[in-house]
KOLPAFI-780173 format. One record per residue (C-alpha): x, y, z. Coordinates in Angstrom, 1 decimal. Layout:
# residues N
> xx, yy, zz
> X, Y, Z
...
# end
This chain:
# residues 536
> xx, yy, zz
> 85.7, 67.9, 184.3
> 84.8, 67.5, 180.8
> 87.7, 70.3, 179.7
> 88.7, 70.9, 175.6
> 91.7, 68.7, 176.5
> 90.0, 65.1, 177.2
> 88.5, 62.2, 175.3
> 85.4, 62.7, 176.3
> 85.1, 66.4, 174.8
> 86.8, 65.4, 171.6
> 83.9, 62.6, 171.1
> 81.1, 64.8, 172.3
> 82.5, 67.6, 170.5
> 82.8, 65.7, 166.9
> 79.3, 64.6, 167.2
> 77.8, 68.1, 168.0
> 79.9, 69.0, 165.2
> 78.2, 66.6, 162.6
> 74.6, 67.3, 164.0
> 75.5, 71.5, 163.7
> 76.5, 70.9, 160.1
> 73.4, 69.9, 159.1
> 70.8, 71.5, 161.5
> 69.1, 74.5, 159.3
> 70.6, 77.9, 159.8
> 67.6, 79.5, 161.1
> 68.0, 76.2, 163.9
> 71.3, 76.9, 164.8
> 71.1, 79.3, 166.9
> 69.2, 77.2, 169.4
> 71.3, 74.1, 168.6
> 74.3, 76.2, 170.0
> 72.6, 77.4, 172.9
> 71.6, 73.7, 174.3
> 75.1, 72.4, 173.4
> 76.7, 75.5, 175.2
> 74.4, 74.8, 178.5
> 74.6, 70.8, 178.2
> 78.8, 71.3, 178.6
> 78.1, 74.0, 181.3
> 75.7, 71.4, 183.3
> 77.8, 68.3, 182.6
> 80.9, 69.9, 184.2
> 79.0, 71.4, 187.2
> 74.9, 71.7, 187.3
> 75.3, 74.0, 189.6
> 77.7, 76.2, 187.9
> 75.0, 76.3, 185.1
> 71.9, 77.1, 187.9
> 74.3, 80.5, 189.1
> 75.0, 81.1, 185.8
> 71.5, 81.0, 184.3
> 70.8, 83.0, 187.6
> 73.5, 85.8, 187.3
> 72.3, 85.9, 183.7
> 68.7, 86.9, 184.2
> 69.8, 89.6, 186.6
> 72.1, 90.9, 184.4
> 69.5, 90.9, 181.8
> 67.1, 93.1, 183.9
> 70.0, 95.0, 185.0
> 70.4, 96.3, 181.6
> 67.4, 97.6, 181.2
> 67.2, 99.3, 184.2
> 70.8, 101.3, 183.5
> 69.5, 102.1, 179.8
> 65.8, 103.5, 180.7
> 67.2, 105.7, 183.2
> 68.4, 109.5, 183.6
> 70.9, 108.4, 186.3
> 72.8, 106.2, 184.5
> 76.1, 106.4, 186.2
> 74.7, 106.1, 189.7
> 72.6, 102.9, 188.0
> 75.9, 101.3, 186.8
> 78.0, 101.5, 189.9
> 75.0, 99.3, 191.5
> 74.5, 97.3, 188.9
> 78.1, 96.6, 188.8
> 78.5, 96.1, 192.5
> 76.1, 93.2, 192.6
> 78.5, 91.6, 190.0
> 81.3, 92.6, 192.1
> 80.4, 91.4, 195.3
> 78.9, 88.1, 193.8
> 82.6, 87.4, 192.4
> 84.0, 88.5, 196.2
> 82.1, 86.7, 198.0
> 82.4, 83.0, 196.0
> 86.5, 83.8, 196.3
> 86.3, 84.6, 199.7
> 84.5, 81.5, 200.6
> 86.5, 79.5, 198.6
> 84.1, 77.8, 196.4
> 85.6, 77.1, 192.5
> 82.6, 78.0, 190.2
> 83.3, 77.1, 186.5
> 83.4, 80.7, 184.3
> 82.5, 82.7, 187.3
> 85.0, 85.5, 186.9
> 84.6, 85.4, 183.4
> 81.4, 85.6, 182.5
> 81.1, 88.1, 185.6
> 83.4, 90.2, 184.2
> 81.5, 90.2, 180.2
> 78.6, 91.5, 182.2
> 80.0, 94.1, 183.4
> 81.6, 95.3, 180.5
> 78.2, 95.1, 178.9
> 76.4, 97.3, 181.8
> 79.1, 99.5, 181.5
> 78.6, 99.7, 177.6
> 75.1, 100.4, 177.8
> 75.6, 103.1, 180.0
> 78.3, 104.5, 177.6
> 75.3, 104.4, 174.7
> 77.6, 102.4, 172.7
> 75.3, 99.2, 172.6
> 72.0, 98.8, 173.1
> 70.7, 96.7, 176.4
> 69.9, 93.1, 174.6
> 65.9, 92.6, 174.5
> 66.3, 89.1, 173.5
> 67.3, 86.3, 176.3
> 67.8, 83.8, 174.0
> 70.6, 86.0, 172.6
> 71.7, 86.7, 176.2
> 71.9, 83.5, 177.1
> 73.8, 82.5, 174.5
> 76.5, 84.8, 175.3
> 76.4, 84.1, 179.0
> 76.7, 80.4, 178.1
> 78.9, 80.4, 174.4
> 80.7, 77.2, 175.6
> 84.1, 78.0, 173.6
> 85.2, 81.2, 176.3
> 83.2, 79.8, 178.8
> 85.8, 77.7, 181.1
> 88.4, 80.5, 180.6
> 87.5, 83.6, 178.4
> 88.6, 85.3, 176.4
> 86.7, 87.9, 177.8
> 84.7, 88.6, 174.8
> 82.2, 91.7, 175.1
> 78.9, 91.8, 174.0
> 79.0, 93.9, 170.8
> 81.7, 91.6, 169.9
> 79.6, 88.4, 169.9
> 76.3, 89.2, 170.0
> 76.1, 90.3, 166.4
> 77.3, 86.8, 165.5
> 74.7, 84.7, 167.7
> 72.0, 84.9, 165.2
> 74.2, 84.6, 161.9
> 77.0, 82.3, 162.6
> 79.1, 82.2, 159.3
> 79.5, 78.8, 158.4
> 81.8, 77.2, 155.8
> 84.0, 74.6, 155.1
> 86.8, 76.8, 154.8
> 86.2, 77.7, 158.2
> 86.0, 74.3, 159.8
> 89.1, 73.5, 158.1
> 90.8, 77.3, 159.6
> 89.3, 76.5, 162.9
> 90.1, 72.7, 163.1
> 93.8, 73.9, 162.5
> 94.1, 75.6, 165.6
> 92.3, 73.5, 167.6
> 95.2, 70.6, 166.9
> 97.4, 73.2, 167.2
> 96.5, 74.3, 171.0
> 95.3, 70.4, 171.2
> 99.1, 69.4, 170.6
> 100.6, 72.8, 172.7
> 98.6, 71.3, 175.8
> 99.4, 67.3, 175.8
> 102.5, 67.5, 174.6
> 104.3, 71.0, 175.6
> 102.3, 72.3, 178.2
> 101.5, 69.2, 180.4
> 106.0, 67.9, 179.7
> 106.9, 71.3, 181.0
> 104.2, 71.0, 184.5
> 106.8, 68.0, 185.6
> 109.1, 70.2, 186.8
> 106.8, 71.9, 189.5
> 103.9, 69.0, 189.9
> 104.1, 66.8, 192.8
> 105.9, 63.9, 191.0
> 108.9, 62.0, 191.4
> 110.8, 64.3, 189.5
> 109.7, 67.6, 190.6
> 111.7, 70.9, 192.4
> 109.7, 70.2, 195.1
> 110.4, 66.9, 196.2
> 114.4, 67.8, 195.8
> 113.5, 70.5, 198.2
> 114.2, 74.7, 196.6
> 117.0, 74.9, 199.2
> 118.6, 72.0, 197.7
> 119.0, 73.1, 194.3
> 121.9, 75.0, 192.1
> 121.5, 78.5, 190.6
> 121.0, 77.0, 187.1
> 118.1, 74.6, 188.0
> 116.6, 77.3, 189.5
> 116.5, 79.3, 186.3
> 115.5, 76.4, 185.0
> 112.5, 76.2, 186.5
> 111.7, 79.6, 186.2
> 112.1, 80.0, 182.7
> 109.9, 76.4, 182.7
> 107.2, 77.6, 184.9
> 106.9, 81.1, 182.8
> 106.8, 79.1, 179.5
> 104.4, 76.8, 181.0
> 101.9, 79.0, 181.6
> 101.7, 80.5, 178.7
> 101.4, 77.4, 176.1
> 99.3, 76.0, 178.6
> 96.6, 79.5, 178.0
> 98.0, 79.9, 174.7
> 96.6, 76.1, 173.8
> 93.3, 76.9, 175.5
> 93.0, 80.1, 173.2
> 93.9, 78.4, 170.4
> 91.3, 75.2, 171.0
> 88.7, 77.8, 172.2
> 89.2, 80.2, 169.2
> 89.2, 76.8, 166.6
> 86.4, 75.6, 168.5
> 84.4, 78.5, 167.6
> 85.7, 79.3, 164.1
> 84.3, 75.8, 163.0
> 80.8, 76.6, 164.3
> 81.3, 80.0, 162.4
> 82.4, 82.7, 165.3
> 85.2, 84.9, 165.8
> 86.7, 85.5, 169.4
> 89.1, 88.0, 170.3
> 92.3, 87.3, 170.2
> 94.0, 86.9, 173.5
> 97.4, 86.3, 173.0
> 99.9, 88.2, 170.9
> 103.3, 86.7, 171.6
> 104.0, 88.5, 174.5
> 107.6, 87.2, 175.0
> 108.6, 89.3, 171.9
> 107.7, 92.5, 173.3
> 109.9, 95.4, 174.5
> 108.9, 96.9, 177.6
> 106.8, 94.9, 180.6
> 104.0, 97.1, 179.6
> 103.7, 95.9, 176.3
> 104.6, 92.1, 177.4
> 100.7, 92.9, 179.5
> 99.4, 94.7, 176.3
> 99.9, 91.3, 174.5
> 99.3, 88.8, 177.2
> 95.7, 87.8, 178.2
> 94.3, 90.6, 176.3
> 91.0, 90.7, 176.8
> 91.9, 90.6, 180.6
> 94.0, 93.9, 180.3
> 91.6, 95.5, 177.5
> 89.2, 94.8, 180.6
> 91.1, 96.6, 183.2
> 91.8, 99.5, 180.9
> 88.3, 100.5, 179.5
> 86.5, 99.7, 182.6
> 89.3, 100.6, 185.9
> 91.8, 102.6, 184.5
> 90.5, 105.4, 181.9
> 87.7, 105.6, 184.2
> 90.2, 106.6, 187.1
> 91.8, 109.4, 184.5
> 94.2, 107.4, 182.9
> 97.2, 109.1, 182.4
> 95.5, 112.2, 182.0
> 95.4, 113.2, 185.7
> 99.3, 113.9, 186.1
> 102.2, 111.8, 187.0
> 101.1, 110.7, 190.6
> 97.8, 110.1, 189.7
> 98.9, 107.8, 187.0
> 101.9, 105.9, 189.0
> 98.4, 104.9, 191.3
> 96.1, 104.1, 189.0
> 98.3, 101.4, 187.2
> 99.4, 100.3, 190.7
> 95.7, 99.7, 191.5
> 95.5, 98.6, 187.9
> 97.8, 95.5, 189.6
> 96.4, 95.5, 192.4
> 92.7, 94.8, 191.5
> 95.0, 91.9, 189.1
> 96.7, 90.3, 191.4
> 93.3, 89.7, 193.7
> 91.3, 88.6, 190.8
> 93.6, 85.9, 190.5
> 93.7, 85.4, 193.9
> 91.2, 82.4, 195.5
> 89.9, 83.0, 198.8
> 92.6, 85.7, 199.6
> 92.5, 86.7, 203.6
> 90.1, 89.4, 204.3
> 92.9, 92.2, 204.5
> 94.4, 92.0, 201.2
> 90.7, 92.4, 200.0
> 90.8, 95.7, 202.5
> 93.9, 96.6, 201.0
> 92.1, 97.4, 197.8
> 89.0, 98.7, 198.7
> 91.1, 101.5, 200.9
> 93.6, 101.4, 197.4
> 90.5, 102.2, 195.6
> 88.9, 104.7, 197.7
> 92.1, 106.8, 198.2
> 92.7, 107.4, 194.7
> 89.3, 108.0, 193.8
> 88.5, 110.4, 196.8
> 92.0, 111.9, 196.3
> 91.1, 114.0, 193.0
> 87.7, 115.7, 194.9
> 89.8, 116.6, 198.3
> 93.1, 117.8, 196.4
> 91.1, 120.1, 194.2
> 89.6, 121.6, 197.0
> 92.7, 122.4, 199.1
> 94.0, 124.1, 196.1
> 91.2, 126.2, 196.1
> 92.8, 127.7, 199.5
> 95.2, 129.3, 200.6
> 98.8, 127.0, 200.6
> 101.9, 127.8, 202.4
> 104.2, 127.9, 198.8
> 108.0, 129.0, 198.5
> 109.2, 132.1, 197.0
> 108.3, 131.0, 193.7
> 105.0, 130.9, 194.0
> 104.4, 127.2, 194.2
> 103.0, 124.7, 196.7
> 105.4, 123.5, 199.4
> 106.4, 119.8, 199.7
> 103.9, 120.2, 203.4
> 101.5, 121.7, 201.3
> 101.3, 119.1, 198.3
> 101.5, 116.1, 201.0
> 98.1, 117.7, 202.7
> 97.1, 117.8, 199.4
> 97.7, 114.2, 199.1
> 96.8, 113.3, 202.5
> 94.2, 110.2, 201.3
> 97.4, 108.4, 199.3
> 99.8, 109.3, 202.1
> 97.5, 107.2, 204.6
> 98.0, 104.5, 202.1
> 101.6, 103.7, 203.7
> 100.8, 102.9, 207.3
> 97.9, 101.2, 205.6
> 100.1, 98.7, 203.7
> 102.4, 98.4, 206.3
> 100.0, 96.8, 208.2
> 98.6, 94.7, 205.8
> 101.8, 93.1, 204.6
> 103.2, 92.7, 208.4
> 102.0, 89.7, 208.8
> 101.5, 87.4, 205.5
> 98.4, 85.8, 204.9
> 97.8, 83.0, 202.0
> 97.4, 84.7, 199.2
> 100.3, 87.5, 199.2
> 102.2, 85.6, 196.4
> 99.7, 87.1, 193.9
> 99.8, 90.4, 195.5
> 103.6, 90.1, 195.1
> 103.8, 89.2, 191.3
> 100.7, 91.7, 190.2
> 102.9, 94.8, 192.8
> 106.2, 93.7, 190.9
> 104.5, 93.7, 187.4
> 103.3, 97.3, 188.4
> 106.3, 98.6, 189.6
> 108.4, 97.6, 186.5
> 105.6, 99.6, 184.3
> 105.7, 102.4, 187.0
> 109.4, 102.7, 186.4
> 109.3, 102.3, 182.4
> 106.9, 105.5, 183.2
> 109.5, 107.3, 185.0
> 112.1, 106.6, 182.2
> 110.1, 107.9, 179.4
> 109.2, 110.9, 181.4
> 112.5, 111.9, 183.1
> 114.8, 110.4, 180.2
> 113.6, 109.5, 177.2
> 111.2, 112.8, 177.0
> 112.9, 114.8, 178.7
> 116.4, 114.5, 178.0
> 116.3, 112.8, 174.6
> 119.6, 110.8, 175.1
> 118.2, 108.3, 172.1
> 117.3, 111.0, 169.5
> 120.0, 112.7, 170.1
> 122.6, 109.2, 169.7
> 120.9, 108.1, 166.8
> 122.0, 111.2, 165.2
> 125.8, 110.7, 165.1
> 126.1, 107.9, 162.5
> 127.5, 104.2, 163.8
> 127.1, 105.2, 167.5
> 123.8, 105.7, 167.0
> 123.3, 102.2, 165.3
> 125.0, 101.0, 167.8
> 123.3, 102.5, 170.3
> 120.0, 101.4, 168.7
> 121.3, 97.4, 168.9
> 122.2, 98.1, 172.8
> 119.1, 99.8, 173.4
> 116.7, 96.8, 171.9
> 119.0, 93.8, 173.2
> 118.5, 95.6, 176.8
> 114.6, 96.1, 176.2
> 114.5, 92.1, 175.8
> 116.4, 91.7, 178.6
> 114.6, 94.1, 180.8
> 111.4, 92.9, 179.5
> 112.2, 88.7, 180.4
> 114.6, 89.1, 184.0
> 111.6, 90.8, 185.7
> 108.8, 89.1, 183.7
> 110.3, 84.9, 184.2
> 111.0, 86.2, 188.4
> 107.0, 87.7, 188.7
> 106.1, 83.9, 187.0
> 107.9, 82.2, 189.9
> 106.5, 84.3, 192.8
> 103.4, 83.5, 190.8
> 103.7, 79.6, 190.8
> 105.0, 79.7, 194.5
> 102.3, 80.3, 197.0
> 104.3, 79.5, 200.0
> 106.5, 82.7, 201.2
> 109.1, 80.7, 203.0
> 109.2, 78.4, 199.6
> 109.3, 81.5, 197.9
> 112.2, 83.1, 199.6
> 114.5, 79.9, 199.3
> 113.7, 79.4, 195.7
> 114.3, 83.3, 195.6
> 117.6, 82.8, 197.5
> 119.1, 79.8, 194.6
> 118.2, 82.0, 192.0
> 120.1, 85.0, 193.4
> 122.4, 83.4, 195.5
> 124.5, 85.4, 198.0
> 127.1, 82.3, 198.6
> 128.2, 79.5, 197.2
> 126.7, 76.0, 196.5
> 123.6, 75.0, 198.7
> 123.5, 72.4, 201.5
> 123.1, 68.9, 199.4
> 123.4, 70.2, 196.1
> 123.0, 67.8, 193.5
> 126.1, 68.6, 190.5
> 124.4, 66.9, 187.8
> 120.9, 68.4, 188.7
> 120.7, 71.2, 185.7
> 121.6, 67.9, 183.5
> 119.1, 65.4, 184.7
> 116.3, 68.1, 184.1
> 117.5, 69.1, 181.2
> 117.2, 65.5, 179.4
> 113.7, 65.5, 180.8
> 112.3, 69.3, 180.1
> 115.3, 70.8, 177.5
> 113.1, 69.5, 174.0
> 109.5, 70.8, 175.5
> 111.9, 74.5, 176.0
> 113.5, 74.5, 173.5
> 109.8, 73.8, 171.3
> 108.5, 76.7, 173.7
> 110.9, 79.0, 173.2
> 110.3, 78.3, 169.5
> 106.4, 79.1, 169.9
> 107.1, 82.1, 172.1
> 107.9, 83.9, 168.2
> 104.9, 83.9, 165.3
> 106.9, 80.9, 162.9
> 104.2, 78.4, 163.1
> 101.4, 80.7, 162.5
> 103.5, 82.0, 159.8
> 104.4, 78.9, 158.0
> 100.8, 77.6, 158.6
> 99.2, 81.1, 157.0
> 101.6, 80.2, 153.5
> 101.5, 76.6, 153.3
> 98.0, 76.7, 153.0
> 98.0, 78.8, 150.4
> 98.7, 76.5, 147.2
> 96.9, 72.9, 146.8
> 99.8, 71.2, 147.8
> 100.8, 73.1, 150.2
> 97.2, 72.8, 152.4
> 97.2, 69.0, 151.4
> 100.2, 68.5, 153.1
> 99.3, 70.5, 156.2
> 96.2, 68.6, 156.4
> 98.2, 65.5, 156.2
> 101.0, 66.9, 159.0
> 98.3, 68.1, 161.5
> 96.4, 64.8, 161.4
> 99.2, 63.4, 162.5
> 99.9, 65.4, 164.9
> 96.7, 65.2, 166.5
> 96.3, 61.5, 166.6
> 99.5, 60.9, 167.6
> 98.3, 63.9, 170.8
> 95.4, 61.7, 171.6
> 97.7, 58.9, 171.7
> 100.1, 60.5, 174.3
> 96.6, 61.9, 176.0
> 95.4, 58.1, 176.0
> 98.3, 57.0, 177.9
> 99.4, 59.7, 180.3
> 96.3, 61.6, 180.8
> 97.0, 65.3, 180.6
> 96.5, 67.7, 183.5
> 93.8, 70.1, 183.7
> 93.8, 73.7, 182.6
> 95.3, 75.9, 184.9
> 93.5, 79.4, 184.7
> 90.1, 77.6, 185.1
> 90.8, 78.4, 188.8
> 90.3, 81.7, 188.1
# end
């Protein structure tokens, strides 16, 4: 696969470059579209076929939702067809390059047009060039249409935006070969790998080890691709979203999803959750709708998941959005309720009596694990650790006001403040770095003995190496300790005023030269691996 991390894209991309600087404006348009469906078709012709299919059905599709008067009952068709399209390739287990993502862009864009807040797209040459825009094409971001489309026919190109863009691409370029790809050692099948030790083999501090490794890993490695995939596109004269926003700095594990893969959550928020009622519905109704919110998650980043889990979430689905009509109806008759005058617990549980039947439901699913739970695992812990930082705001923070209240009596309350933010952190990375390793781990029994080293219940395990936290460390401790660095916004930073006096940006220019060749050299000798969320 011809990915932004191989010699071969570098070359190709370099000469595409040269020939876009000098096409005519009024040509480039057309010179971007070819380009953008010659790296589709050179990494998988037929990956470009279903994609040029599922863009001219999406094209008509757009026309049908806007030009008529039943526009919601339009949408959810339209929208199913993309749906069951992205079901149907996971569930047979075929890998189609930029299936999910450009899937999900069309979607966004029915669900747009139904909203009147863009008009359905008349011209397919403009179409196809956001179903095919190479940069977010192998792994997003999710850019929606109103975002790009505007840009197809005016690209603004400039120097000063080659040289912008071409200093992010070496800056994900460098992340991937030289961070990303160190810090894979620890869980690839290689010589030195957790694996081949075996997980019941290992001490408590390798095993935090590796999970603060594998949760560091995965994020340079997407960070890098956004990086190389926003430069890419600034030097042709586009803007992408942004995707990441240093998610390791945040405060609570519902801003850490806020900032990571944020096109991804924008996603689930315009399009599953506000549409479900949000948090507008009540505290129940919101607890499940950001549980589904996971839910849907977990099985997007699922491949081929076992029929059940898929059942899981259509009944999940169904249950909170049948719940609403039923409830409101059973209010509208006569409850058993206690001497105050309000519904008994009975009478609120027949009330609920779709969501209730969600328990036996799961039960049964989860009795017997199927591949694929380990991503229902990490996206049910993610939402239960937002579920709770719901409950705390509601029960304590609003409702008791132990903060305000604190911060009111002088150095306690500074004190308090420092407590307070040191345990946010804490809260925010414990849960986040143990969800990355259930992630990574698809085998359950792996999972429970890896599980088991980092929260041991009894001393040392059977043929424990002493020295094994220290022979990893020589190996992976630089890359961590230059991921832990990039997990704050300093480079960005130092790269944003460097560049602002003569010297300064000559300098930089000098330093990120450098850097990359000396990256192409490392890429040259050791390959690099490929990216890892163009699975999904």
């Amino acid at each position: 696969m011809m990915q932004f991390n191989s010699i071969a894209f570098l070359i190709a991309f370099a000469v595409f470059l040269v020939i876009y600087a000098f096409c005519p404006e009024r040509w480039r348009r057309y010179l971007m579209l070819a380009g953008s469906v010659a790296f589709v078709a050179v990494n998988s012709w037929q990956a470009a076929l279903f994609a040029l299919l599922f863009a001219a059905v999406n094209y008509v599709l757009g026309f049908c939702v806007s030009r008529t008067a039943f526009r919601k009952p339009a949408l959810a068709c339209a929208a199913a067809v993309n749906v069951i399209a992205l079901v149907t390739f996971k569930q047979l287990g075929v890998p189609m390059l930029g299936l999910s993502y450009y899937l999900f862009s069309f979607i966004a864009y029915l669900a747009d047009v139904a909203r009147g807040t863009i008009e359905a797209e008349t011209d397919p040459i403009r179409f196809a060039s956001f179903t095919f825009f190479f940069p977010k094409y192998i792994q997003g971001p999710i850019a929606r249409y109103g975002e790009l489309s505007g840009q197809l026919d005016r690209p603004k190109y400039s120097l000063a935006n080659v040289q912008l863009g071409l200093t992010y691409f070496i800056l994900g370029f460098a992340m991937k070969i030289l961070l990303s790809d160190k810090l894979s050692v620890m869980w690839s099948n290689g010589y030195y790998s957790l694996a081949r030790i075996g997980y019941d083999a290992i001490s408590t501090k390798l095993a935090w080890l590796g999970a603060v490794d594998t949760s560091l890993q995965i994020f340079i490695d997407w960070q890098a691709y956004t990086f190389m995939a926003m430069g890419i596109a600034g030097t042709l004269g586009y803007k992408l979203p942004q995707n990441f926003n240093y998610p390791y700095i945040a405060r609570t594990v519902s801003d850490y999803y806020r900032r990571w893969h944020m096109t991804l959550t924008r996603w689930f928020t315009d399009y599953v959750y506000i549409p479900l009622g949000g948090s507008r519905e009540g505290l129940l109704r919101t607890i499940l709708n950001v549980l589904l919110v996971w839910l849907l998650t977990s099985v997007w980043h699922g491949s081929g998941l076992a029929p059940k889990y898929l059942f899981w979430g259509v009944a999940f689905a169904a249950a909170v959005l049948v719940d609403p009509v039923w409830n409101r109806r059973i209010n509208g008759r006569s409850l058993e309720t206690d001497p105050e005058g309000r519904p008994t617990l009975a009478s609120r549980l027949v009330g609920h009596i779709w969501l209730v039947l969600l328990i036996p439901v799961t039960v049964v699913v989860l009795w017997k694990p199927a591949p694929g739970l380990n991503f229902i695992l990490w996206g049910m812990t993610v939402g239960v650790c937002a579920v709770i930082e719901r409950l705390w705001r509601t029960f304590v923070v609003n409702r008791f006001q132990i903060g305000k209240r604190l911060e009111n009596q002088g150095v306690i309350g500074k004190v308090w403040k420092v407590f307070v933010s040191i345990l946010a952190h804490i809260w925010v990375l414990i849960p986040i770095i143990v969800s990355w390793v259930m992630f990574t781990i698809r085998d359950l029994d792996d999972l429970a003995l890896y599980l088991s080293r980092l929260f041991p219940a009894s001393g040392k395990s059977a043929g424990m190496d002493p020295n094994d936290f220290a022979t990893f460390w020589k190996s992976v401790g630089p890359a961590i300790i230059a991921g832990v660095i990039l997990c704050f916004p300093l480079p960005e930073t130092i790269i944003r005023r460097v560049g602002k006096s003569k010297i300064g940006s000559w300098v930089l220019s000098v330093l990120l030269a450098a850097l990359f060749w000396y990256s192409v050299y490392v890429l040259t000798q050791k390959g690099s691996d490929p990216m890892g969320y163009a699975a999904f």
